[in-house]
N, CA, C and O atoms as CSV, one atom per row, in Angstrom:
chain,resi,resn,atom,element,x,y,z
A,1,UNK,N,N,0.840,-1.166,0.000
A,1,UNK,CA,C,0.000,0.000,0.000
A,1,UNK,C,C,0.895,1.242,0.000
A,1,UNK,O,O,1.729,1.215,0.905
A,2,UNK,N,N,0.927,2.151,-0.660
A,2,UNK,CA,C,1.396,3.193,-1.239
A,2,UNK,C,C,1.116,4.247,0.336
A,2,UNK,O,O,0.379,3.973,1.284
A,3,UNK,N,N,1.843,5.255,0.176
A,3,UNK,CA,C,1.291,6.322,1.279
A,3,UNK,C,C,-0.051,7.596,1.113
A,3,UNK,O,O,-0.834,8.086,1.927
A,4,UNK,N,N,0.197,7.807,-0.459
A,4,UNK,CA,C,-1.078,8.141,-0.690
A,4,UNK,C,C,-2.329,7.135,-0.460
A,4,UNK,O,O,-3.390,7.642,-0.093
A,5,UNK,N,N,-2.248,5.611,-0.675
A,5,UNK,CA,C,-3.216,4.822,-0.157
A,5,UNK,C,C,-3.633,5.148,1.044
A,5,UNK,O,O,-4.826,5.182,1.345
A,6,UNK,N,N,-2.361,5.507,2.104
A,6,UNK,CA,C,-3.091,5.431,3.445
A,6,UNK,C,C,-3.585,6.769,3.601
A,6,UNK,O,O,-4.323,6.952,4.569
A,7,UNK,N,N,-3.236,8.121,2.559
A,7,UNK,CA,C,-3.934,8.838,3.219
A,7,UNK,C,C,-4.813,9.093,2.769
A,7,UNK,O,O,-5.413,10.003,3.342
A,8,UNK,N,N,-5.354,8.624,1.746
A,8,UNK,CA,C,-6.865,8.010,1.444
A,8,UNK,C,C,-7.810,7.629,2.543
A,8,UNK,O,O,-8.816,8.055,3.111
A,9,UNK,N,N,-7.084,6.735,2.555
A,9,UNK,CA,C,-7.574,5.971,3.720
A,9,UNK,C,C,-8.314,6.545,5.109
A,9,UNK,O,O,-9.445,6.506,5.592
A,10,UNK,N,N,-6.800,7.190,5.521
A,10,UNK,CA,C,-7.486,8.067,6.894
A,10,UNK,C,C,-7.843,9.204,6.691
A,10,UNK,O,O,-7.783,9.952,7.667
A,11,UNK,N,N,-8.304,9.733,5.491
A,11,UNK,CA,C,-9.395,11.023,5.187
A,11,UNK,C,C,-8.174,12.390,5.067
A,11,UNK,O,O,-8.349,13.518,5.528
A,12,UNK,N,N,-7.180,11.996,4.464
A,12,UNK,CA,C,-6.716,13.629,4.650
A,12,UNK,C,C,-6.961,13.866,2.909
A,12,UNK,O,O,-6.745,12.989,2.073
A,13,UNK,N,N,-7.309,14.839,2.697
A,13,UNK,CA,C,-7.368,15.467,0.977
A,13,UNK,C,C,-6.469,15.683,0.542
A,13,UNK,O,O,-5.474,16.110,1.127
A,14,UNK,N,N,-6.621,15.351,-1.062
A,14,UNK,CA,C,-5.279,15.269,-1.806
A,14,UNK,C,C,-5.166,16.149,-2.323
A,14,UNK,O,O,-4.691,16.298,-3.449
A,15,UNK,N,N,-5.644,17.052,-1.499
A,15,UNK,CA,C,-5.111,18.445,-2.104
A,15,UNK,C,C,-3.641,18.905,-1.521
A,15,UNK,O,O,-3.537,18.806,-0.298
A,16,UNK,N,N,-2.571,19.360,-2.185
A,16,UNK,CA,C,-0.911,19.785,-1.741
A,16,UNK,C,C,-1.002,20.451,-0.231
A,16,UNK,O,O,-0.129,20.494,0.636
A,17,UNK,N,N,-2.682,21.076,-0.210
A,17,UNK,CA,C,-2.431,22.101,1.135
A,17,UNK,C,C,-2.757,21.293,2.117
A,17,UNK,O,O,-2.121,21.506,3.149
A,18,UNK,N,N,-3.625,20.330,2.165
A,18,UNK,CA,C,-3.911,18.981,2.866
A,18,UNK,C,C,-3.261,18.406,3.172
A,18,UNK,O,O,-3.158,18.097,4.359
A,19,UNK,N,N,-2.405,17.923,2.127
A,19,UNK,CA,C,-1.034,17.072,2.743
A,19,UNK,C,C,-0.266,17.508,2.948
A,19,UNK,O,O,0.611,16.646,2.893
A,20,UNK,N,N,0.261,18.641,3.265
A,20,UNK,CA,C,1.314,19.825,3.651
A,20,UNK,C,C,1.240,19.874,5.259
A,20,UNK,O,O,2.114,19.955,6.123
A,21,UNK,N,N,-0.267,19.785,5.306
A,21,UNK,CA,C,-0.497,20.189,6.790
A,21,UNK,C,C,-0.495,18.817,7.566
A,21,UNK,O,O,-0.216,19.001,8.750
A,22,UNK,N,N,-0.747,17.349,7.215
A,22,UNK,CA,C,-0.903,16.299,7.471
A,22,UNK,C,C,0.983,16.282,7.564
A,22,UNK,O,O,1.392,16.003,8.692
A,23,UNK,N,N,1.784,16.477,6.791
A,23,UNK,CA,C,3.357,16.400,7.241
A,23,UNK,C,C,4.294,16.980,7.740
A,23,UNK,O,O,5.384,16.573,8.142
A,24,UNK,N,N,3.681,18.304,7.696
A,24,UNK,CA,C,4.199,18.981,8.774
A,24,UNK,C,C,4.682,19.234,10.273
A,24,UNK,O,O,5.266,20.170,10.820
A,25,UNK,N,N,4.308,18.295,10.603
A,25,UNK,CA,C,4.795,18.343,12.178
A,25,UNK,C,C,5.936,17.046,11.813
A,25,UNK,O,O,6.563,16.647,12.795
A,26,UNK,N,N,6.142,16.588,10.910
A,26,UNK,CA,C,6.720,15.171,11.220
A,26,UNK,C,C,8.311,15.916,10.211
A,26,UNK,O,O,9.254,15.235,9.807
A,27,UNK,N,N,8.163,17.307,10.054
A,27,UNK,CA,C,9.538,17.494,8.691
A,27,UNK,C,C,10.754,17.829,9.489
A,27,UNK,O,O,11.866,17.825,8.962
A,28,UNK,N,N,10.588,18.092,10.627
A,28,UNK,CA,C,11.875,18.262,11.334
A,28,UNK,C,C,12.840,16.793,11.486
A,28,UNK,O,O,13.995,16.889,11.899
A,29,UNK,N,N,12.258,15.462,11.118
A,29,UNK,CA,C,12.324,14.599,10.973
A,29,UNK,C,C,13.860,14.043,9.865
A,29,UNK,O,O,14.269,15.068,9.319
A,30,UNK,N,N,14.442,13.217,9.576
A,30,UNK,CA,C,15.306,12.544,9.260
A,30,UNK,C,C,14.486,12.219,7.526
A,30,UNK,O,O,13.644,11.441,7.975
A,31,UNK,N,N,14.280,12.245,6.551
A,31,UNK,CA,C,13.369,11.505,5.691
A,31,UNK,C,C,13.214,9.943,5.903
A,31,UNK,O,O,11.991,9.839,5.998
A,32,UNK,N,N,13.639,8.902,6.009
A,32,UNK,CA,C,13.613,7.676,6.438
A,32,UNK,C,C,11.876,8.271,7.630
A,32,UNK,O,O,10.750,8.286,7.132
A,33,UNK,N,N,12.121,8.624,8.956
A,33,UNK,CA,C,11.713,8.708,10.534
A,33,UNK,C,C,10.432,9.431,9.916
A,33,UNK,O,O,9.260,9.242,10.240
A,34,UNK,N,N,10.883,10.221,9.042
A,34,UNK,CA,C,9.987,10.755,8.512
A,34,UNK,C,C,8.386,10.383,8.174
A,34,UNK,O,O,7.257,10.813,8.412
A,35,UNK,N,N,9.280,8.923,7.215
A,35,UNK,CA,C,8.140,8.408,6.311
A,35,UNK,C,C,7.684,7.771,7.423
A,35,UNK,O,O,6.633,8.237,7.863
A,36,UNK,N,N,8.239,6.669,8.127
A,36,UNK,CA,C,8.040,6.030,9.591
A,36,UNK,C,C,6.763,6.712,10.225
A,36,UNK,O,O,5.590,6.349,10.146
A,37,UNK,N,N,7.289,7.754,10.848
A,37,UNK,CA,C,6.052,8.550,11.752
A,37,UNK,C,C,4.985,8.745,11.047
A,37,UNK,O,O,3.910,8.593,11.627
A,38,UNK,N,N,4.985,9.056,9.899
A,38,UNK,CA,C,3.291,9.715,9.260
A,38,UNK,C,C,3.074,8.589,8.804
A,38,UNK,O,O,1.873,8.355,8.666
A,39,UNK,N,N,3.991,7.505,8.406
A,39,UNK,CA,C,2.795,6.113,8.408
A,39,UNK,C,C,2.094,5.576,9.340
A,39,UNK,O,O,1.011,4.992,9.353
A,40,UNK,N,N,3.039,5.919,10.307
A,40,UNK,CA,C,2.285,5.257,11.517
A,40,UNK,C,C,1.278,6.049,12.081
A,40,UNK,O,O,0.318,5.542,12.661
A,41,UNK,N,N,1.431,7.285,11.951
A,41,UNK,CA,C,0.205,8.506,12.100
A,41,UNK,C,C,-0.964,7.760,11.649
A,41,UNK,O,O,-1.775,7.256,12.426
A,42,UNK,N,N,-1.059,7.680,9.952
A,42,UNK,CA,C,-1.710,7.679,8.932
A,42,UNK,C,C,-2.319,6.121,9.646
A,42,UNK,O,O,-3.472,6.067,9.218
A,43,UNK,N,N,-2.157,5.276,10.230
A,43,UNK,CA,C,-2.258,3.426,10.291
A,43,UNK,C,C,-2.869,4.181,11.511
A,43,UNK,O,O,-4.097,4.219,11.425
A,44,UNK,N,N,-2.441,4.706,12.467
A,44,UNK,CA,C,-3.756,4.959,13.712
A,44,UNK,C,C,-4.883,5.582,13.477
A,44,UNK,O,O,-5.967,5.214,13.931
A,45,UNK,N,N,-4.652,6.874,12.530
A,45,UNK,CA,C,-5.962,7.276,12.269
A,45,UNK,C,C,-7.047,6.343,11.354
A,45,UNK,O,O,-8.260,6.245,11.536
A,46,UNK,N,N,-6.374,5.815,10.508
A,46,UNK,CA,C,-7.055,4.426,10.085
A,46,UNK,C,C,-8.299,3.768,11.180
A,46,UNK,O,O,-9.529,3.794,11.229
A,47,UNK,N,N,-7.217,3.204,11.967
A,47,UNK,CA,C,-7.503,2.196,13.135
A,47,UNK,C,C,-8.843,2.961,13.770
A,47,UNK,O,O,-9.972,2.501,13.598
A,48,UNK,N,N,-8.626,3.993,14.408
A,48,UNK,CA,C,-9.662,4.639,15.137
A,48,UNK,C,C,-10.747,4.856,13.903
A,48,UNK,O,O,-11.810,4.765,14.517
A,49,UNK,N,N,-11.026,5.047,12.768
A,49,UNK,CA,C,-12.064,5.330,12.148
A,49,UNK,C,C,-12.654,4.196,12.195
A,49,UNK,O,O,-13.862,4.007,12.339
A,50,UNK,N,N,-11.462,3.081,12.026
A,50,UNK,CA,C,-12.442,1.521,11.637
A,50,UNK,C,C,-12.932,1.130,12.721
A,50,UNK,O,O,-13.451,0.014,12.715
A,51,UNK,N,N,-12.922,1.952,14.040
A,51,UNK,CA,C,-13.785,1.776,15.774
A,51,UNK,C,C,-12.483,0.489,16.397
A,51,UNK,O,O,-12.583,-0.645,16.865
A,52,UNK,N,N,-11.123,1.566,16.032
A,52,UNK,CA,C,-10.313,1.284,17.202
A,52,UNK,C,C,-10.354,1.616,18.615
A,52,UNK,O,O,-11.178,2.499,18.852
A,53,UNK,N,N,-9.828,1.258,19.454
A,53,UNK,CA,C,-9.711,1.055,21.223
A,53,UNK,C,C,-9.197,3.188,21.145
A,53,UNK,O,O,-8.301,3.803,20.567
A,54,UNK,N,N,-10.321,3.598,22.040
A,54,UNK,CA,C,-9.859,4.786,22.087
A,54,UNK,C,C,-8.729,5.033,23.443
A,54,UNK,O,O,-8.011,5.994,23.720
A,55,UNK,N,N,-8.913,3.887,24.027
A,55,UNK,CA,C,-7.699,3.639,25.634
A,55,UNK,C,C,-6.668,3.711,25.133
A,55,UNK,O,O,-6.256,2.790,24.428
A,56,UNK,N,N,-5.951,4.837,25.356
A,56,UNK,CA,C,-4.603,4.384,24.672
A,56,UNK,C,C,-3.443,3.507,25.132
A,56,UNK,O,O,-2.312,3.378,24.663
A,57,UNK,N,N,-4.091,2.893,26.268
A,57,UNK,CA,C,-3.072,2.130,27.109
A,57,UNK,C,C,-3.903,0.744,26.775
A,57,UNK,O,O,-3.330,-0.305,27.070
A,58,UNK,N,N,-5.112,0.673,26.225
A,58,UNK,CA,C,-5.829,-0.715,25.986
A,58,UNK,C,C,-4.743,-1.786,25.059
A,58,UNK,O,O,-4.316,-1.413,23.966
A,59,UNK,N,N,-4.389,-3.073,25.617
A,59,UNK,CA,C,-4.215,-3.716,24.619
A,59,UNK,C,C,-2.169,-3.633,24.873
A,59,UNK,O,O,-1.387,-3.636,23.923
A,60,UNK,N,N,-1.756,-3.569,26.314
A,60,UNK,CA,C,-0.529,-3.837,26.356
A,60,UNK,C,C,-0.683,-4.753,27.224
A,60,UNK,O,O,-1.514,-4.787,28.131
A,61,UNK,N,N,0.396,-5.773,26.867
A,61,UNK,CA,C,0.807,-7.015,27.712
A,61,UNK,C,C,1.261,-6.836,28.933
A,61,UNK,O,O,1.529,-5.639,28.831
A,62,UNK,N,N,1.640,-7.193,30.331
A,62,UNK,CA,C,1.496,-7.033,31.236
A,62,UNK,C,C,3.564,-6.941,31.203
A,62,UNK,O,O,4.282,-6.326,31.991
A,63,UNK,N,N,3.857,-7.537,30.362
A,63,UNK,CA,C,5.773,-7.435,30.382
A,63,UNK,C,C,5.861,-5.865,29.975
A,63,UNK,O,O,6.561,-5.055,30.584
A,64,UNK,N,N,4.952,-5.523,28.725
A,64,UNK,CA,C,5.054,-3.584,28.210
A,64,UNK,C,C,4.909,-3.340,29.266
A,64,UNK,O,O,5.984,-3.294,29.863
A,65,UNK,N,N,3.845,-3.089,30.023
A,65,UNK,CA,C,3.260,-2.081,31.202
A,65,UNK,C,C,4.582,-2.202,32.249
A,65,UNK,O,O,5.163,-1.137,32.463
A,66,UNK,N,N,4.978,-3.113,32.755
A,66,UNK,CA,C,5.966,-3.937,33.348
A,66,UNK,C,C,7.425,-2.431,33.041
A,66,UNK,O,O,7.937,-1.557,33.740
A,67,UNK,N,N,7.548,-2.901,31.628
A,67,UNK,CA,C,8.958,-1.925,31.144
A,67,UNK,C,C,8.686,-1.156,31.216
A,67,UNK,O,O,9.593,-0.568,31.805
A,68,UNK,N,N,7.352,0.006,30.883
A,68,UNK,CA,C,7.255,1.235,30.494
A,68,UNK,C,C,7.275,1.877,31.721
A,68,UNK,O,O,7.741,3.016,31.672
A,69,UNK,N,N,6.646,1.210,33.581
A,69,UNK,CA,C,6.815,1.353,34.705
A,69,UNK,C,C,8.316,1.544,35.028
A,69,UNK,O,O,8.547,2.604,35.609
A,70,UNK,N,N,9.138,0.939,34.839
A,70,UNK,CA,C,10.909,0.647,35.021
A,70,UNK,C,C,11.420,1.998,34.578
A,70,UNK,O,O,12.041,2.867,35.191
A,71,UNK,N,N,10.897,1.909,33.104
A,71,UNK,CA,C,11.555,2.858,32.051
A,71,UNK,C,C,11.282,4.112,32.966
A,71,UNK,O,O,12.156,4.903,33.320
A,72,UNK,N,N,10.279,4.166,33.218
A,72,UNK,CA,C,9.401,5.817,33.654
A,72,UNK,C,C,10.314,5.820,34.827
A,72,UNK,O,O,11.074,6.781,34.944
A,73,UNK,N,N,10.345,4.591,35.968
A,73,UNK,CA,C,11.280,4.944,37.297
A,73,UNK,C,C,12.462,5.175,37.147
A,73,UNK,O,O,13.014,5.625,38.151
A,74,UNK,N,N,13.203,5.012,36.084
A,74,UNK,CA,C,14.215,4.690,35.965
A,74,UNK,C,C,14.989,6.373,34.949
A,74,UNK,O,O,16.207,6.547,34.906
A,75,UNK,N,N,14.366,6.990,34.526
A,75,UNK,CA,C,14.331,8.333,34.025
A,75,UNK,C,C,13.615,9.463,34.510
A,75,UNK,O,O,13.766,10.618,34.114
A,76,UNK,N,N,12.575,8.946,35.669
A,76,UNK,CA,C,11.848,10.496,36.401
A,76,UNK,C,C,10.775,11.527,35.248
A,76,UNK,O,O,10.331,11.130,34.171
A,77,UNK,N,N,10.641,12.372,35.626
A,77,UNK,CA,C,9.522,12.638,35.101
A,77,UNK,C,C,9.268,13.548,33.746
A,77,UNK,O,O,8.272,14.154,33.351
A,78,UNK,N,N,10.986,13.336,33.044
A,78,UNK,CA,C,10.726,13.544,31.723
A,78,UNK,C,C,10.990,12.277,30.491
A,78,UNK,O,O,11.497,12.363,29.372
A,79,UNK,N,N,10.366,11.010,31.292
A,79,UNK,CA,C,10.560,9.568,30.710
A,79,UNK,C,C,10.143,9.618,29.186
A,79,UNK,O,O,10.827,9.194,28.255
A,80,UNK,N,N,8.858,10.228,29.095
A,80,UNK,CA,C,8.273,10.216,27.774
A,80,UNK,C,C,9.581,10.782,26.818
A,80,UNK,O,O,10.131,10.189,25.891
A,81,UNK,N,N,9.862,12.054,27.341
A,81,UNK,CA,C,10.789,12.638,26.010
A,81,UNK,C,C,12.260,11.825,25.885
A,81,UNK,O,O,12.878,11.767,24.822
A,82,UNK,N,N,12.733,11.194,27.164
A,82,UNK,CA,C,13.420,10.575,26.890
A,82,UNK,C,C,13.485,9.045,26.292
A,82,UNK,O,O,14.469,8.598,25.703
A,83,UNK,N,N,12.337,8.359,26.529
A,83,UNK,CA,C,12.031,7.167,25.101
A,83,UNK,C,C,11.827,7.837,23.813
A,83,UNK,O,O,12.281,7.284,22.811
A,84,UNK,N,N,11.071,9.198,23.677
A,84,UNK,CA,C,10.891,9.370,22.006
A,84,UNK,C,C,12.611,9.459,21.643
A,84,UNK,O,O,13.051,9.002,20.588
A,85,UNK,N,N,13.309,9.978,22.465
A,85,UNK,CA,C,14.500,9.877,22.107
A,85,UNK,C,C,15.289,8.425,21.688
A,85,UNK,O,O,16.176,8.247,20.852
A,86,UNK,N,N,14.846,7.788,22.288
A,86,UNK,CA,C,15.842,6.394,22.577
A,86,UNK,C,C,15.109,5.545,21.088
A,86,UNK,O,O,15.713,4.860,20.263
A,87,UNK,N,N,13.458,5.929,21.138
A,87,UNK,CA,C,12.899,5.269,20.024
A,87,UNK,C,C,13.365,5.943,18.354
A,87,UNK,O,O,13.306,5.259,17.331
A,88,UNK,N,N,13.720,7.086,18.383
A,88,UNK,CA,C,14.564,7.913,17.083
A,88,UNK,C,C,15.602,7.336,16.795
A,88,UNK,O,O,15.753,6.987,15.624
A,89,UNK,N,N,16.677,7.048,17.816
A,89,UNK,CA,C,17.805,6.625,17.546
A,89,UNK,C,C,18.097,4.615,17.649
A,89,UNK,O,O,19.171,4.015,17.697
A,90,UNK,N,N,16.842,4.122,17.651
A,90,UNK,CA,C,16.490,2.895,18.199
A,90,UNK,C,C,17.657,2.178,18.926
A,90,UNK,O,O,18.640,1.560,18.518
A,91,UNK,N,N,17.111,2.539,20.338
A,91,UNK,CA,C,17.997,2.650,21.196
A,91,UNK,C,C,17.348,1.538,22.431
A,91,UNK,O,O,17.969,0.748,23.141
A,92,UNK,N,N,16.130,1.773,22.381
A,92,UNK,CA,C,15.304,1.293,23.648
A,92,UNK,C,C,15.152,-0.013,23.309
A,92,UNK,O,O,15.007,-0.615,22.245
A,93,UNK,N,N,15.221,-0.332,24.523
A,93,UNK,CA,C,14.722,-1.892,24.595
A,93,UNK,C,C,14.002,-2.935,23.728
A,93,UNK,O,O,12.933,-2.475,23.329
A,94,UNK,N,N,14.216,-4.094,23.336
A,94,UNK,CA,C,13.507,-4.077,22.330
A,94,UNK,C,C,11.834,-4.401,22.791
A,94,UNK,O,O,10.983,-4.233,21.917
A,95,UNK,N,N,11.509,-4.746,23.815
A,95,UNK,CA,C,9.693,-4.801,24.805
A,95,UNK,C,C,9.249,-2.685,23.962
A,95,UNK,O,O,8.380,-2.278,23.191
A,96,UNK,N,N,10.254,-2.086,24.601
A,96,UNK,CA,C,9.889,-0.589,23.944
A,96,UNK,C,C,9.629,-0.507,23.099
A,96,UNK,O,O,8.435,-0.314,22.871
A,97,UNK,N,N,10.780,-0.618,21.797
A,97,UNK,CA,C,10.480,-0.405,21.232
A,97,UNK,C,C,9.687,-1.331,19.782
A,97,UNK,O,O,9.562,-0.879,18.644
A,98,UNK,N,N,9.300,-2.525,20.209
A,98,UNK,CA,C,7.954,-3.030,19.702
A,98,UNK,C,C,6.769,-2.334,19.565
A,98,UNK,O,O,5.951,-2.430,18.650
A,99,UNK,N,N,6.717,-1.165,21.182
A,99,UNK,CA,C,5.597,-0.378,20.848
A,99,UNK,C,C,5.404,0.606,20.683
A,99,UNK,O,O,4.359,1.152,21.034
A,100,UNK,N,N,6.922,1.515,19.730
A,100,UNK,CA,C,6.728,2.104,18.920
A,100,UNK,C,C,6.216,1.447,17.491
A,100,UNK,O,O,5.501,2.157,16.783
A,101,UNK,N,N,6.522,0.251,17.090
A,101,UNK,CA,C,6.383,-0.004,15.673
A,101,UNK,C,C,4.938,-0.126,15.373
A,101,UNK,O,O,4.428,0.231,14.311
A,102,UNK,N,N,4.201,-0.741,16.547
A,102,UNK,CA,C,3.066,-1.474,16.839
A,102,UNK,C,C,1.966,-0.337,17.135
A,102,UNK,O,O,0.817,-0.413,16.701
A,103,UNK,N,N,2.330,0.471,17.734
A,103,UNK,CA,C,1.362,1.576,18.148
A,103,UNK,C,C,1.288,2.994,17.585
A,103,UNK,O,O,0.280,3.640,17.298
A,104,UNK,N,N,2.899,3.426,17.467
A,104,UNK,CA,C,3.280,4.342,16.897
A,104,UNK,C,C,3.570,5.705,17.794
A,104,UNK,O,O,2.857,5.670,18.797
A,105,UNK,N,N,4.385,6.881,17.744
A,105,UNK,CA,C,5.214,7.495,18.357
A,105,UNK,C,C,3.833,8.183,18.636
A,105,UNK,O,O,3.785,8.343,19.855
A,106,UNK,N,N,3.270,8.418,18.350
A,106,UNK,CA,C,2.082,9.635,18.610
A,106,UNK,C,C,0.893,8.867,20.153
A,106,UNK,O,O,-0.040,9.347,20.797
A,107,UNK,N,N,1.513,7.703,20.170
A,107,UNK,CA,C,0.150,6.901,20.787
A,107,UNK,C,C,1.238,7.142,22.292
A,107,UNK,O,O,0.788,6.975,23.425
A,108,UNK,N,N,2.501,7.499,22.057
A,108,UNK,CA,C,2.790,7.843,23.395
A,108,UNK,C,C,2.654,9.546,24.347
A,108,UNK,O,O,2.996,9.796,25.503
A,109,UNK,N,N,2.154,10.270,23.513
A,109,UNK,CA,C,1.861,11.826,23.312
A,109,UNK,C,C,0.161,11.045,24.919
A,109,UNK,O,O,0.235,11.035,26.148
A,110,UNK,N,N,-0.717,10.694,24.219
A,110,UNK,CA,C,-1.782,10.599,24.701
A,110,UNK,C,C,-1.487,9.427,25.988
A,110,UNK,O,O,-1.897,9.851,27.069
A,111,UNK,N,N,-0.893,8.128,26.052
A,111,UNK,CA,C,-0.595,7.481,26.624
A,111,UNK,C,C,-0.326,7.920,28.664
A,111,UNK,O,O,0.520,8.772,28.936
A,112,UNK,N,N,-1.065,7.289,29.737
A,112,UNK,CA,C,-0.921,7.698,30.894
A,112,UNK,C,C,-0.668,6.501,31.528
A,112,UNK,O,O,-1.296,5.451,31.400
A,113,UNK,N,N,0.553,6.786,32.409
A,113,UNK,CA,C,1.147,5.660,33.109
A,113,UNK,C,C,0.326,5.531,34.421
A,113,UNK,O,O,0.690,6.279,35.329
A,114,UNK,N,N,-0.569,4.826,34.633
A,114,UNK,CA,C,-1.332,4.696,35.750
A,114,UNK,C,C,0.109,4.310,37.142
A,114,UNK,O,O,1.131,3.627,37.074
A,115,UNK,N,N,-0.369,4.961,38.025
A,115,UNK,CA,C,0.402,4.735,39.237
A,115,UNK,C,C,-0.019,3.364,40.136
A,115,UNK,O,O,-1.193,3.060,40.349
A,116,UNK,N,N,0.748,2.852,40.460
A,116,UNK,CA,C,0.484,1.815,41.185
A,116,UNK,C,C,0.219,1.921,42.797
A,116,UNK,O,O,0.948,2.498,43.604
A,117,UNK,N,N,-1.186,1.117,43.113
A,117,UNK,CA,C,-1.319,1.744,44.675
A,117,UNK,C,C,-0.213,1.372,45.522
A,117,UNK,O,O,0.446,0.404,45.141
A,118,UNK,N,N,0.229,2.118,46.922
A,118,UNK,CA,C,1.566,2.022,47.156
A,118,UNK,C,C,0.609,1.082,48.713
A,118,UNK,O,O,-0.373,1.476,49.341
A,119,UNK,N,N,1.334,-0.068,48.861
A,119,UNK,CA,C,0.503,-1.281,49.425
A,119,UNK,C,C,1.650,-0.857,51.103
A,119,UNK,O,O,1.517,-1.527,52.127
């Protein structure tokens, strides 16, 4: 499937000013990371039209939740920016970064690390 397929797909118009604005946040980007991110953009907005899981934490295995807990203790409370980092330079773990490939960099923007009750 082509990338104009997907943005067919997830409703952006093929008009130049449409897709200008659909790639724009992603051009500070590497071209490779580039294409990467707005596919994976383009494959979630998909997902949610076709009445994907609006939880954005729905649908991780209990080893993810597991790492992404570690990861977060283990970097303090600018964890997020420091995995988008580690996931750019594919750096992170590979439990991590499975769910960048799988979910996509944007699904960690919305993503909330529930706290665990302290027993």
């Amino acid at each position: 499937m082509t990338i104009g397929d997907l943005e067919r797909r997830a409703g952006i118009e093929q008009t130049p000013e449409a897709r200008a604005r659909f790639w724009k946040p992603f051009a500070h980007l590497e071209a490779r990371a580039m294409l990467d991110t707005g596919r994976e953009e383009l494959q979630r907005i998909i997902g949610e039209k076709a009445g994907g899981s609006a939880d954005p934490g729905d649908g991780l295995t209990v080893e993810e939740q597991e790492a992404l807990r570690a990861f977060a203790a283990e970097h303090g409370r600018c964890w997020k920016a420091e995995l988008r980092k580690q996931w750019m330079n594919a750096s992170a773990s590979p439990v991590l970064h499975s769910l960048r490939n799988r979910l996509g960099p944007s699904w960690l923007v919305r993503f909330r690390l529930d706290r665990r009750p302290k027993a």
